[in-house]
MMTF fields as JSON, N, C-alpha, C and O atoms, coordinates in Angstrom:
{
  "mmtfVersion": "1.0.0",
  "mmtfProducer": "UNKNOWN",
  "numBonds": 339,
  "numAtoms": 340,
  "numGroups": 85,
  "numChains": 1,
  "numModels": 1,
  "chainsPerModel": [1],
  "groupsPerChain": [85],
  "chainIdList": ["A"],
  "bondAtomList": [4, 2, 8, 6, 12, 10, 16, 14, 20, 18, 24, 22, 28, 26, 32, 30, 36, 34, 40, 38, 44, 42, 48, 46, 52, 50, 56, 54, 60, 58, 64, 62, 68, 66, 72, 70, 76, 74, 80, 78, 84, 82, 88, 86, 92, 90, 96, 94, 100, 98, 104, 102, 108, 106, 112, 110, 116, 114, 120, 118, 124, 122, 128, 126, 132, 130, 136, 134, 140, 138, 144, 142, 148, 146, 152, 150, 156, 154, 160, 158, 164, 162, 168, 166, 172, 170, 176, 174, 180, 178, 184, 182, 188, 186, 192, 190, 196, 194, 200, 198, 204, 202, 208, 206, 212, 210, 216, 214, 220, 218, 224, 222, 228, 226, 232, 230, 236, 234, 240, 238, 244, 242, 248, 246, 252, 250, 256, 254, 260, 258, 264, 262, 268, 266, 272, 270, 276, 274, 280, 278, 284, 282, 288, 286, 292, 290, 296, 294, 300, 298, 304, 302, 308, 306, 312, 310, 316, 314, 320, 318, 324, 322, 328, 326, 332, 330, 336, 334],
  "bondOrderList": [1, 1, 1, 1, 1, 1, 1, 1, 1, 1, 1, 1, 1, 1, 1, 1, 1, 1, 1, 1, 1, 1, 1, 1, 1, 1, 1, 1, 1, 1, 1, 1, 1, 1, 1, 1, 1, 1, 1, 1, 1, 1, 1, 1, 1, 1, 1, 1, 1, 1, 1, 1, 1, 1, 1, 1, 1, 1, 1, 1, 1, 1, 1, 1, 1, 1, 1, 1, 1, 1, 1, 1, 1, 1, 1, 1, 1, 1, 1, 1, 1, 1, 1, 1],
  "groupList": [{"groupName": "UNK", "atomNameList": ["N", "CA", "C", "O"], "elementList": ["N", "C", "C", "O"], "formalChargeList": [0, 0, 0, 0], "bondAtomList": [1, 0, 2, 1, 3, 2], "bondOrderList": [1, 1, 2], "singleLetterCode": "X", "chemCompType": "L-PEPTIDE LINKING"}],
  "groupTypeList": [0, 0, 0, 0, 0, 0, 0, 0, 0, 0, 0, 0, 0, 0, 0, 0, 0, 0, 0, 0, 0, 0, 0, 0, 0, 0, 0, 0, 0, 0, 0, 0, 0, 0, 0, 0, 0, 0, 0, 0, 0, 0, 0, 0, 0, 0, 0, 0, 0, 0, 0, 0, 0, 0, 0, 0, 0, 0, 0, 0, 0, 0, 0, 0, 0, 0, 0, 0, 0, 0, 0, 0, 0, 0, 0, 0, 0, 0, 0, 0, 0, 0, 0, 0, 0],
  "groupIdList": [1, 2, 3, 4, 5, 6, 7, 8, 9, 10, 11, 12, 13, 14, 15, 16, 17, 18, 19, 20, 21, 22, 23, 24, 25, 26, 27, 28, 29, 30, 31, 32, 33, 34, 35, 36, 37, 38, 39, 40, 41, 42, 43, 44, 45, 46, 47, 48, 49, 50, 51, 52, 53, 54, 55, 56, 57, 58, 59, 60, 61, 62, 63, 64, 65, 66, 67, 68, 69, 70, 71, 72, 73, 74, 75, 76, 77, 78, 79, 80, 81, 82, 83, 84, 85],
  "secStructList": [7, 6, 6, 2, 2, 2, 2, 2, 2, 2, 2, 2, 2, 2, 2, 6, 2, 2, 2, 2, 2, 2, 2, 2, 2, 2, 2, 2, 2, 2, 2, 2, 2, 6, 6, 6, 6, 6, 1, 1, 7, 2, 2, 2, 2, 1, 7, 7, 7, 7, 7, 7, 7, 7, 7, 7, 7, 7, 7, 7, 7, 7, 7, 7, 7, 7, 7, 7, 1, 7, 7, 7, 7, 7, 7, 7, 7, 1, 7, 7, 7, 7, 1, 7, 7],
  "xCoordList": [64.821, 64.193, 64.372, 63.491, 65.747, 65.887, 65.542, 65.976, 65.006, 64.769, 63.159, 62.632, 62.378, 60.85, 60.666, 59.718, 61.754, 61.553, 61.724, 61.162, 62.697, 62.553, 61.626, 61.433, 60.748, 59.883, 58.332, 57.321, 58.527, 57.615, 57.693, 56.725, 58.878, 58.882, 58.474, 57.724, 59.304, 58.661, 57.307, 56.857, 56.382, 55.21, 55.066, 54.796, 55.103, 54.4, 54.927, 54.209, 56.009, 56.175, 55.438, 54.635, 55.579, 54.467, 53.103, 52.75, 52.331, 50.758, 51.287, 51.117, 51.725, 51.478, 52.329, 52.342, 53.005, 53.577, 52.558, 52.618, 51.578, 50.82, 49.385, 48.376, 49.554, 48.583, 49.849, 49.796, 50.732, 52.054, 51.926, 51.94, 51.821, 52.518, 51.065, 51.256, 49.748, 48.772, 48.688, 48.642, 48.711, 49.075, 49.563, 49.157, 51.164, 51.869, 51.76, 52.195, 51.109, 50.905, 49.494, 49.673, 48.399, 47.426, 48.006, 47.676, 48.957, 49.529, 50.359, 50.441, 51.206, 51.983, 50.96, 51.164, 49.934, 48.913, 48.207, 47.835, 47.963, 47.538, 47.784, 47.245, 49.481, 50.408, 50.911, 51.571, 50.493, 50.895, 49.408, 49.385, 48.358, 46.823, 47.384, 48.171, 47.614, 47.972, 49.13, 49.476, 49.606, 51.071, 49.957, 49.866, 49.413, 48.7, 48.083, 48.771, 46.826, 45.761, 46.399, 45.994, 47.5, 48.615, 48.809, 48.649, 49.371, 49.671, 48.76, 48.972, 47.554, 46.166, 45.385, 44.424, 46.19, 44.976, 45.309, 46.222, 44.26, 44.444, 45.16, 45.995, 44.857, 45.172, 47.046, 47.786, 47.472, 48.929, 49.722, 50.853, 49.248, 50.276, 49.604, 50.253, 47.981, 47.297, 47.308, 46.932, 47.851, 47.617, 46.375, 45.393, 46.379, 44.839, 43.973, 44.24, 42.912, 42.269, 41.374, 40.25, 41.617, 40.399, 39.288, 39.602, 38.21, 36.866, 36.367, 36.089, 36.199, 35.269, 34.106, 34.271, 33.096, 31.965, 30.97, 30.961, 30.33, 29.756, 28.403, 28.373, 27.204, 25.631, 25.68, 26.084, 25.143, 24.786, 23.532, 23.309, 22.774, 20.946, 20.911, 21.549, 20.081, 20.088, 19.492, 18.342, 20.169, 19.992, 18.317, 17.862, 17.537, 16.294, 15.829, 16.726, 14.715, 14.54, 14.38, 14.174, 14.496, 14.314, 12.839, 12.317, 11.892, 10.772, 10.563, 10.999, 9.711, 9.593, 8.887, 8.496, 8.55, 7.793, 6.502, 6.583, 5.248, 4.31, 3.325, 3.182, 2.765, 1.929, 0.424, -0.316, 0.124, -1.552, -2.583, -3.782, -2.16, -2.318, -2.496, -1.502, -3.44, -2.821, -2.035, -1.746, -1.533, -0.402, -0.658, -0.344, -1.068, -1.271, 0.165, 0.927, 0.145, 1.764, 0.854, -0.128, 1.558, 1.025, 2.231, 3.279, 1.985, 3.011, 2.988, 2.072, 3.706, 4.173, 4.363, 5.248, 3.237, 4.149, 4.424, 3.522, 5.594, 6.09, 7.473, 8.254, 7.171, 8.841, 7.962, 6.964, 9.061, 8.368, 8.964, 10.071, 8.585, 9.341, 9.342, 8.295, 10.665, 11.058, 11.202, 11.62, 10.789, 10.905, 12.168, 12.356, 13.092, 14.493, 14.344, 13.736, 14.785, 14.832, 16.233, 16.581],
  "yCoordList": [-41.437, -40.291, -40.339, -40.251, -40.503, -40.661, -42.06, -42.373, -42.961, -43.943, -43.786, -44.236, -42.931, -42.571, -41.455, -41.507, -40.632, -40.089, -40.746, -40.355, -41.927, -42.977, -43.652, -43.786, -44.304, -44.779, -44.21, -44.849, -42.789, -41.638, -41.407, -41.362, -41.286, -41.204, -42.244, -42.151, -43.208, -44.712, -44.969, -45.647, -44.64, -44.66, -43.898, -44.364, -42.973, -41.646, -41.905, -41.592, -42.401, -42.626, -43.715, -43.582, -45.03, -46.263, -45.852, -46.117, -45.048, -44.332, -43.729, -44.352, -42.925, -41.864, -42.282, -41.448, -43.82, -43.84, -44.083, -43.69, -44.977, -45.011, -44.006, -44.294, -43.518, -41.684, -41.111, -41.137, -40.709, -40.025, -41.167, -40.618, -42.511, -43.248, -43.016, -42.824, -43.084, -43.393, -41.348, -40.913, -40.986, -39.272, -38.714, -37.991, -39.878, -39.665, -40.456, -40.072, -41.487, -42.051, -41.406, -41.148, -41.117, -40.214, -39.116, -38.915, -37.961, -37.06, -37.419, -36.646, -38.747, -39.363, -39.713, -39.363, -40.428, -40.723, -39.432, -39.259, -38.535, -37.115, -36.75, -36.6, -36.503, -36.173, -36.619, -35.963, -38.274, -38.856, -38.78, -39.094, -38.461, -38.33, -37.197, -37.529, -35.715, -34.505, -34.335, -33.302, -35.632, -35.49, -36.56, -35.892, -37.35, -38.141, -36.936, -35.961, -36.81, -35.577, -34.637, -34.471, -34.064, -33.104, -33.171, -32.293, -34.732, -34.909, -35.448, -35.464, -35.974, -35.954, -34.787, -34.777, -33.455, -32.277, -31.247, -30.455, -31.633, -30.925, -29.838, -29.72, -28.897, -27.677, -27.999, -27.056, -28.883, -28.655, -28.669, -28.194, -29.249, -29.583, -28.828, -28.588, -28.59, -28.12, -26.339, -25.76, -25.44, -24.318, -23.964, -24.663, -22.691, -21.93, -21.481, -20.466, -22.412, -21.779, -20.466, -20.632, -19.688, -18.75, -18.974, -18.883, -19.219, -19.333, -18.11, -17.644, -17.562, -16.641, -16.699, -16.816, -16.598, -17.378, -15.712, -14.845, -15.687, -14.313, -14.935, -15.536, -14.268, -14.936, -14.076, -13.185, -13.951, -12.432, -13.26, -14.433, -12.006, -12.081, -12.315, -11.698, -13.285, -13.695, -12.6, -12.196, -12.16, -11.088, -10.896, -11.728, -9.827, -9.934, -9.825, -9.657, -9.903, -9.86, -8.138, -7.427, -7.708, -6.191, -5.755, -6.083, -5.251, -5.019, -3.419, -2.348, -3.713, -2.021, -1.289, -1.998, 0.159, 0.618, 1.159, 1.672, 1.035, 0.68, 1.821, 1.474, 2.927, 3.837, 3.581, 3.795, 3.107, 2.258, 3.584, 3.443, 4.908, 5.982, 6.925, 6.91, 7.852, 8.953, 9.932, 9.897, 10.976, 11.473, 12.834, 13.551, 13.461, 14.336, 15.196, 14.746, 16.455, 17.171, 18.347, 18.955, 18.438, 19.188, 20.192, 19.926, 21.257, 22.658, 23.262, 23.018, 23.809, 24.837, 25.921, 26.228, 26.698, 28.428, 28.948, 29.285, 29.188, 29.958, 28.942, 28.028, 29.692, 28.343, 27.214, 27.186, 26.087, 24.965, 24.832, 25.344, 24.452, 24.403, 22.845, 22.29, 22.058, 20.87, 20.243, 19.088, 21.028, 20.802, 21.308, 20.987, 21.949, 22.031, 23.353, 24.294, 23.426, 25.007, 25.268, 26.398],
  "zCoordList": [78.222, 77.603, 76.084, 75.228, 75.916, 74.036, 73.822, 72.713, 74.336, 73.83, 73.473, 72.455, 74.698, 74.626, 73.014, 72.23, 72.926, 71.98, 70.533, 69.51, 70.657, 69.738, 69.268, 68.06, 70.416, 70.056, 69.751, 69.461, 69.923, 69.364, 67.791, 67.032, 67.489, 66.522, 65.26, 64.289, 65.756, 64.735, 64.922, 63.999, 65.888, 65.857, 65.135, 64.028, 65.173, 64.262, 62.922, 61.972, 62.713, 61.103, 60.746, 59.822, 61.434, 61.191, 60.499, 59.35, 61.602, 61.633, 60.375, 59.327, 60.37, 59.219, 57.44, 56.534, 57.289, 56.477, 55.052, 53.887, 55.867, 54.728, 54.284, 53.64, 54.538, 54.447, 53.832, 52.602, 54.22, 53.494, 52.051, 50.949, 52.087, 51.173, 49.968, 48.767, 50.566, 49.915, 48.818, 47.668, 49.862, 49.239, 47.725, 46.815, 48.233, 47.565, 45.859, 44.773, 46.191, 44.956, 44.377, 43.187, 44.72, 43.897, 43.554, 42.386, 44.057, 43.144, 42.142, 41.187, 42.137, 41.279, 39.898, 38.736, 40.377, 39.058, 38.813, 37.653, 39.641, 38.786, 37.738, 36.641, 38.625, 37.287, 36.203, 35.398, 36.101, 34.931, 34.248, 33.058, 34.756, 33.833, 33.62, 32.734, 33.842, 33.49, 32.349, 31.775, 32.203, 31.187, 30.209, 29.18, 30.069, 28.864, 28.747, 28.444, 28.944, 28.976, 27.861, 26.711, 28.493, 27.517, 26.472, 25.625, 26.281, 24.821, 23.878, 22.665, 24.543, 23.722, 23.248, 22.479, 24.065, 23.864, 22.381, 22.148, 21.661, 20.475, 20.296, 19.399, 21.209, 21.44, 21.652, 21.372, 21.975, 22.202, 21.212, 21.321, 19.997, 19.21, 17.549, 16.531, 17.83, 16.763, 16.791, 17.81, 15.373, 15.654, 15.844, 15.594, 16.364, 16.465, 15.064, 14.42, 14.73, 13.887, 14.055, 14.529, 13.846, 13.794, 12.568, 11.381, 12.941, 12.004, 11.95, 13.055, 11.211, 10.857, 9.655, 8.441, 10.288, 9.604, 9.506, 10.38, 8.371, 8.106, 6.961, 5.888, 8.116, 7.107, 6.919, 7.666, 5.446, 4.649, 4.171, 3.873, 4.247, 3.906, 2.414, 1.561, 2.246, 1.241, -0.109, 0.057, -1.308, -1.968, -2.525, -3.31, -2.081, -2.147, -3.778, -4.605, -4.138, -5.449, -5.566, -4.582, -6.749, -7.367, -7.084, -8.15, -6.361, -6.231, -6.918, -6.496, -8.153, -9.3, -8.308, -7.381, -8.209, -7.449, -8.148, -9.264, -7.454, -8.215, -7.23, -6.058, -7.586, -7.155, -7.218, -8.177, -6.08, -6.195, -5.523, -5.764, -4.664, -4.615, -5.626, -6.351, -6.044, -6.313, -5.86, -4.664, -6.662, -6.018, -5.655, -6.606, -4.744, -4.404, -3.589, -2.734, -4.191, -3.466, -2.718, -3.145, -1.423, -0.308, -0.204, 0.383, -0.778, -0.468, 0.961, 1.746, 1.166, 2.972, 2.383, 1.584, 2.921, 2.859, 3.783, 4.55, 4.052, 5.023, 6.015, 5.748, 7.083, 7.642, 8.363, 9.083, 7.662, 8.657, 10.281, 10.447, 10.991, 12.24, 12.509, 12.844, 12.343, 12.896, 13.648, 13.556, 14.965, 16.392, 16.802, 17.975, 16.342, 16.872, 17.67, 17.162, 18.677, 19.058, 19.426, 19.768]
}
């Protein structure tokens, strides 16, 4: 009986050593791309610039004001009503 369970087991480690083994080495190279990656990334070792960038409209020319109308003035007598109630 403990010999059947013996040889259960070394099977099952056999089968499964290299899936465990193959596993284990792609998280191993993960983590060594995740530690280069790191120390290549600007952001780790560079402070934070803040940019602040501001378009202002370019200053228009002085335009004189020039009355191509005549000028006619329209008086109110009495109350105007503004729409407000």
């Amino acid at each position: 009986s403990s010999e059947i369970i013996m040889r259960l087991l070394i099977t099952r480690t056999l089968l499964l050593y290299p899936v465990t083994k193959h596993g284990l080495k792609r998280f191993q190279c993960l983590d060594a791309v995740n530690k280069v990656h790191s120390v290549f990334r600007p952001s780790s070792y560079l402070p934070t610039l803040g940019v602040n960038v501001r378009n202002y409209a370019a200053p228009a020319e002085k335009k004189v004001f020039q009355r191509n109308k005549p000028h006619c003035n329209v008086g109110t007598i009495g109350h105007v009503d503004h729409g407000k109630t």
